[in-house]
C-alpha positions as CSV (number, residue, x, y, z in Angstrom):
1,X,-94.0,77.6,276.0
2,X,-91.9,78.7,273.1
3,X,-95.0,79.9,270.8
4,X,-96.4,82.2,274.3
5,X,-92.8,83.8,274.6
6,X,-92.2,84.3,270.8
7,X,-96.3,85.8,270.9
8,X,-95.5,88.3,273.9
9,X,-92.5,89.2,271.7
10,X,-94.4,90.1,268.5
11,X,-97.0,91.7,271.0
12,X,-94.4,94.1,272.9
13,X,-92.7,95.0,269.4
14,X,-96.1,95.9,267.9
15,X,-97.1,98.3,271.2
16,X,-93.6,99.1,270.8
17,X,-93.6,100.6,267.4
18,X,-97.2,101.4,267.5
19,X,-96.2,104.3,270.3
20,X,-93.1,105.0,268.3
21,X,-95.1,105.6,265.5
22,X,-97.9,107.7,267.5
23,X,-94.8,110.0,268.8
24,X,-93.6,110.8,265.4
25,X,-97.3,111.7,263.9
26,X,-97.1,114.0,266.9
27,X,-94.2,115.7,266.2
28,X,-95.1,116.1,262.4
29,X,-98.5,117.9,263.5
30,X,-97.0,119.8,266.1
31,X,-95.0,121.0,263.3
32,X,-97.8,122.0,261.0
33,X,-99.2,124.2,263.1
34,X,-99.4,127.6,261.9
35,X,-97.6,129.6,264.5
36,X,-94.7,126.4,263.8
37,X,-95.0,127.0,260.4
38,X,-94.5,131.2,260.9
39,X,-92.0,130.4,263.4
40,X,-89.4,128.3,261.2
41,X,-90.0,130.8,258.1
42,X,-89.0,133.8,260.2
43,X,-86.1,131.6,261.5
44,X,-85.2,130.7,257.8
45,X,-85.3,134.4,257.0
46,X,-83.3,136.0,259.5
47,X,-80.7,133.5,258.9
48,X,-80.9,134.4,255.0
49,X,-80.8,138.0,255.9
50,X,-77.4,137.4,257.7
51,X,-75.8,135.3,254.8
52,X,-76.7,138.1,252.3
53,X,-75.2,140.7,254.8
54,X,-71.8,138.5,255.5
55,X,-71.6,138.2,251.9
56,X,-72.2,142.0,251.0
57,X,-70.0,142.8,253.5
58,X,-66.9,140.3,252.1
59,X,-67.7,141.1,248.8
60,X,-66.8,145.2,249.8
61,X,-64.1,144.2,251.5
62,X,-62.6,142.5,248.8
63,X,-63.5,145.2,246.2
64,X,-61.7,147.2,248.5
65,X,-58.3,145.2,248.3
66,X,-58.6,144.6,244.5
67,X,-58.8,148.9,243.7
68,X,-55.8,149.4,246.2
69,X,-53.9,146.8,243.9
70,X,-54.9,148.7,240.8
71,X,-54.0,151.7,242.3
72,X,-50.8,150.3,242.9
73,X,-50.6,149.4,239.4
C-alpha cells in the first residue's frame, strides 16, 4: 500500500510540474511575439524619454540656482 501512495505521489508531482512547466513556455512565447516585442520597446522608450526630460529639467533648475549664487557673489 505504501509503494501505490508514494507512486501516485511522484505521478501527481510530475503532472504537476509538467503543467507548471507548459505555463511558463507559454508565457515566454507569448512574449516573443513581435507585436510583445514592439510593445515593451516602446514601453521602454517612453519611459527613457521621461527620465531624460526629468533630468533636463533638474539639471536647468539647478543651473538656475547656481548663476543666482554667483550673481550674488
Amino acid at each position: 500500500m505504501a509503494r501505490i501512495r508514494w507512486m501516485v505521489v511522484g505521478a501527481t508531482a510530475a503532472v504537476w510540474v509538467t503543467l507548471k512547466a507548459q505555463g511558463e513556455f507559454k508565457k515566454r512565447i507569448e512574449r516573443s511575439k513581435p507585436d510583445q516585442l514592439f510593445t515593451r520597446v516602446q514601453q521602454r522608450a517612453q519611459r527613457f524619454k521621461a527620465s531624460v526630460k526629468n533630468a533636463t529639467v533638474e539639471g536647468i533648475a539647478s543651473a538656475k540656482v547656481e548663476l543666482v549664487r554667483l550673481k550674488e557673489d
